[in-house]
Every structure is written in C-alpha cells, then in structure tokens.
DRENMAR-419045 format. One record per residue (C-alpha): x, y, z; residue in one letter. Coordinates in nm, 4 decimals, padded with zeros to 6 digits. Example, Ala and Ser with C-alpha at 12.3 -4.5 7.8 and 13.67 -1.06 7.14 Angstrom:
% DRENMAR-419045
+----------+----------+----------+---+
:     east :    north :       up : r :
+----------+----------+----------+---+
:  01.2300 : -00.4500 :  00.7800 : a :
:  01.3670 : -00.1060 :  00.7140 : s :
+----------+----------+----------+---+
% end
This chain:
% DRENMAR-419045
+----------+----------+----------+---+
:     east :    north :       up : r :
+----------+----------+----------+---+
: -00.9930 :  01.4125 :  00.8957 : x :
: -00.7187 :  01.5092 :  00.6399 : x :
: -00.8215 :  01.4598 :  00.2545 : x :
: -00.5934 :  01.3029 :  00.0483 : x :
: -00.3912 :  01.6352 : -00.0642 : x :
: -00.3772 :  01.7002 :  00.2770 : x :
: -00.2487 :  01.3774 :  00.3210 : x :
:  00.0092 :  01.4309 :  00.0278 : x :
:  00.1379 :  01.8009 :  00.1800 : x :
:  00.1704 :  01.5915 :  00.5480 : x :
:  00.4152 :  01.3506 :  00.3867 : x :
:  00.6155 :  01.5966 :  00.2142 : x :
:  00.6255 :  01.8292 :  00.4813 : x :
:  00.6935 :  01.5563 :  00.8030 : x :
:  01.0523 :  01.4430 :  00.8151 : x :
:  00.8810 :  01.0931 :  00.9674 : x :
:  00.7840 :  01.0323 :  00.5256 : x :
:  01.1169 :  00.9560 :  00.3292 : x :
:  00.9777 :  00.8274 :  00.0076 : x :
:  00.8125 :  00.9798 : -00.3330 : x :
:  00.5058 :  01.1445 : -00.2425 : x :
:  00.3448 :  01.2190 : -00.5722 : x :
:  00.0046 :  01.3269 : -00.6566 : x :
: -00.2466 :  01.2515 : -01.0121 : x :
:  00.0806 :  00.9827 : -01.0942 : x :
: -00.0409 :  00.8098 : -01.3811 : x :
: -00.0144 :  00.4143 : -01.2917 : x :
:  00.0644 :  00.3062 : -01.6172 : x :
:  00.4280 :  00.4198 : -01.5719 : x :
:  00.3897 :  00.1478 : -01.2199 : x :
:  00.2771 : -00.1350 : -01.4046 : x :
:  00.3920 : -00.4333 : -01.6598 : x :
:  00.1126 : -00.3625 : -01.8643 : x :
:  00.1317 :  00.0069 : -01.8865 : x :
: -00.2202 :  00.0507 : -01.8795 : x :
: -00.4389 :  00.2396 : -01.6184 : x :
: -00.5461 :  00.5353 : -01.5010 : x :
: -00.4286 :  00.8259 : -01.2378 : x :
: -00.3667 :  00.7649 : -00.8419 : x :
: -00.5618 :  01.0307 : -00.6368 : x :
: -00.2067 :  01.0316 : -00.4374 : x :
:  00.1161 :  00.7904 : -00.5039 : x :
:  00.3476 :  00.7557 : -00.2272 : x :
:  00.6719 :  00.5269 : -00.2799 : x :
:  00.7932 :  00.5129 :  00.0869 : x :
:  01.1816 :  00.3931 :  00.1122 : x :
:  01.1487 :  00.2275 :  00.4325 : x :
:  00.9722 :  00.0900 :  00.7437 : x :
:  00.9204 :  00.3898 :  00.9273 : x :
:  00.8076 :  00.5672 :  00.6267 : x :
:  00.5818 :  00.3183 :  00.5409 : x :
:  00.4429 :  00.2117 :  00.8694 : x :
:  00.4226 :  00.6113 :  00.9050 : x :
:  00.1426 :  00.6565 :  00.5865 : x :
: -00.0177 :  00.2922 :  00.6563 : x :
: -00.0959 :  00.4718 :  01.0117 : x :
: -00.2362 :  00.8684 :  00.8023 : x :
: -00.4503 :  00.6938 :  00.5479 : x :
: -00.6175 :  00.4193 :  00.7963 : x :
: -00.6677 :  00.7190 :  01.0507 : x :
: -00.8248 :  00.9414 :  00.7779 : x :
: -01.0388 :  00.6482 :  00.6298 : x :
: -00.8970 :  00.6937 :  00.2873 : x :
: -00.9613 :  00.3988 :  00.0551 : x :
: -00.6065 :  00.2752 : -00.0634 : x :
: -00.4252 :  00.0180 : -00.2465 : x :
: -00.0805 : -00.1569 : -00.1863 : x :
:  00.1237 : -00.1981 : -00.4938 : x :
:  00.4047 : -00.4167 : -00.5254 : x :
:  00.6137 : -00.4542 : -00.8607 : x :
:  00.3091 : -00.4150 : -01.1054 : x :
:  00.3108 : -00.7330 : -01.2340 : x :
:  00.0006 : -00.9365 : -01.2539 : x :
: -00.1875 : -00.6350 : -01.1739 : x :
: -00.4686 : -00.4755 : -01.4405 : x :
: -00.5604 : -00.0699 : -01.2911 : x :
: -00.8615 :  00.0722 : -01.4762 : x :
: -00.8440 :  00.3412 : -01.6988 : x :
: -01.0385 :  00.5614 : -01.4643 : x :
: -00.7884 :  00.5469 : -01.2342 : x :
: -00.7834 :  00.5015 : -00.8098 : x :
: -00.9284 :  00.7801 : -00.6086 : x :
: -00.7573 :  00.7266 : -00.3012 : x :
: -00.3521 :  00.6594 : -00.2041 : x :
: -00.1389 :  00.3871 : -00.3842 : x :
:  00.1327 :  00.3070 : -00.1745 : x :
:  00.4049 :  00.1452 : -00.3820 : x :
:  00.6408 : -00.0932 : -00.2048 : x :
:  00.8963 : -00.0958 : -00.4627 : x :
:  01.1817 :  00.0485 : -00.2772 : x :
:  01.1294 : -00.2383 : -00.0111 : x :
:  01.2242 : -00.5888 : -00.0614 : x :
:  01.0130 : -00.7566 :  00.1629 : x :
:  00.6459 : -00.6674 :  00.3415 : x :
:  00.4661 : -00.8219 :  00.6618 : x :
:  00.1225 : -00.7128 :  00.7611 : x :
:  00.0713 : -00.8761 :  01.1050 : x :
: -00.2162 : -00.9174 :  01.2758 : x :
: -00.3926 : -01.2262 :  01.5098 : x :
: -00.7418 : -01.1061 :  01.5186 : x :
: -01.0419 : -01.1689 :  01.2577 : x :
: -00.9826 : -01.0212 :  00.9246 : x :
: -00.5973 : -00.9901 :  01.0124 : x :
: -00.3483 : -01.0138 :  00.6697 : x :
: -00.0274 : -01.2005 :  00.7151 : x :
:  00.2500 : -01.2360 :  00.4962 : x :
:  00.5116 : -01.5114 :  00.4904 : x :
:  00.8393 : -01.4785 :  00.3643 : x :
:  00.6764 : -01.2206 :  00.1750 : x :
:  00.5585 : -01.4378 : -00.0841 : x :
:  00.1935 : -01.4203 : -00.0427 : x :
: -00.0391 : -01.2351 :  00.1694 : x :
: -00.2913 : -01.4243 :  00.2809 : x :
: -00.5993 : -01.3188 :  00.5060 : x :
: -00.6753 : -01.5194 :  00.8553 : x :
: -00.9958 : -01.5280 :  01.0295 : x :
: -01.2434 : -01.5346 :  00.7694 : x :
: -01.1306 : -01.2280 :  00.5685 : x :
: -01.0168 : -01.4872 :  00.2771 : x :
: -00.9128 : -01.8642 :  00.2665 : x :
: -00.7004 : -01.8138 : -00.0158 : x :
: -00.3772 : -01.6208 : -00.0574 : x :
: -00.4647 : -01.2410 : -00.1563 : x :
: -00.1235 : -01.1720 : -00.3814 : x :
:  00.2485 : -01.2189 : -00.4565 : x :
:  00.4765 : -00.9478 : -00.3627 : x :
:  00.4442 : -00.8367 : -00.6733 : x :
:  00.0462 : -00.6998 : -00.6654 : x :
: -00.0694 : -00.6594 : -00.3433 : x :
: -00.4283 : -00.5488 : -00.2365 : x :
: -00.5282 : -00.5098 :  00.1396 : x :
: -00.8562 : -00.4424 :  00.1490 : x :
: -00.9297 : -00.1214 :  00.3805 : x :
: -01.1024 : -00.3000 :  00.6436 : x :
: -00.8210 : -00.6035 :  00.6657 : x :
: -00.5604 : -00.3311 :  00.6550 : x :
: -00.6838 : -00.1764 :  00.9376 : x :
: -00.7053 : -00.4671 :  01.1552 : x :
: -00.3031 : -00.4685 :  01.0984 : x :
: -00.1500 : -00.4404 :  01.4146 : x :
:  00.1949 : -00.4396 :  01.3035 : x :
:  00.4023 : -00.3816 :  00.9895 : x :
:  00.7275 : -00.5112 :  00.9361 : x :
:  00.9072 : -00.4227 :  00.6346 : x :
:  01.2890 : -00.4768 :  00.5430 : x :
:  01.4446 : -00.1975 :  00.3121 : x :
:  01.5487 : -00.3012 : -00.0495 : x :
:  01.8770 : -00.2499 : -00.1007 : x :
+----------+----------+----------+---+
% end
C-alpha cells in the first residue's frame, strides 16, 4: 500500500499522470468561497486517462478522497482533507458508471446521483462533487471528456 506522498511521487514520476500533482495545496485558492484548509495531496488530472489512472492508485491504496468540481457550492473545513482531492477542472464533463449496489452515475454530467441504495437523491452538480469512498469504488468505469 502506497501512502499518499507515495501516491503524489507515482503521479509525477509515471508518464500514465498528465495533470497538476500538488501536495499541502491550500483549497481555498479551489473554491468560491476561499475558505478551507490544506489537501493531504491535490491532483488536477487533464484528461481521461489521467484521471481514470489516479481514480484506479487511490481506490487500490484505500486512501480516503474527494472529487472536486468547480468549487462552487462547496464549504472545506479549515482543518483541511487528509487524503487526495482530485480536481476535475481541466475536464468538462465526468461519468462514474457503475450497475451494481452503491454504483454513482452521472447524466449529462449534471448531477451524480447514487443507484442501488447508496442515495435516492442526486449527490452534486458538476460543480462540487463528493463520491463517497465506498460508492467510488464500486465504479466500474469512468468516462470523462477533456475541457477544451
């Protein structure tokens, strides 16, 4: 199992991670409301491989993370995350796709929302996204289209 700054020196060092890989990044600078605290590790992959590529490291290692879209309508605590942020703000568009209980699913990428019991309602817009670890890891699939 890789800790997070092991996690952080695999992305920067694997030609698979194209994409900001950035570690104790304060997420006020990521948010509308500037507040909030330090990410253990912040990475801002540019496209689907890249981000399909640290989905796949963090779920492997177990490491707790959270899936940030624009910032908006999005509060982080002062104290920070301990664990990855991965920022899709260099993608335009984000499907988590799963069939199975606790799967997430996003349409049109306009709201995630979880199938099978994980939650009736939707979870987020694409602009603050939170997959909880165990629904993320039920994702079988993630299809992303690169921002432009």
């Amino acid at each position: 199992m890789y800790t997070i700054r092991e996690i952080a020196e695999k992305c920067n060092a694997d030609s698979q991670f194209k994409g900001n890989v950035l570690c104790d990044e304060p997420l006020f600078a990521h948010t509308t409301m500037h507040v909030g605290g330090s990410a253990a590790l912040f990475l801002e992959p540019m496209d689907e491989a890249s981000l399909v590529y640290a989905l796949r490291l963090v779920q492997k290692n177990a490491v707790p993370f959270f899936v940030l879209g624009g910032g908006s309508n999005v509060i982080i605590s002062d104290s920070g995350f301990d664990g990855v942020v991965l920022s899709t703000r260099k993608l335009n568009a984000v499907a988590l796709v799963e069939h199975g209980a606790g799967s997430v699913v996003a349409k049109d990428a306009s709201a995630l929302t979880a199938a099978a019991g994980a939650c009736e309602a939707p979870l987020a817009t694409t602009d603050e996204v939170h997959c909880a670890t165990a629904a993320a890891t039920a994702c079988a699939a993630v299809s992303v289209a690169a921002g432009t």
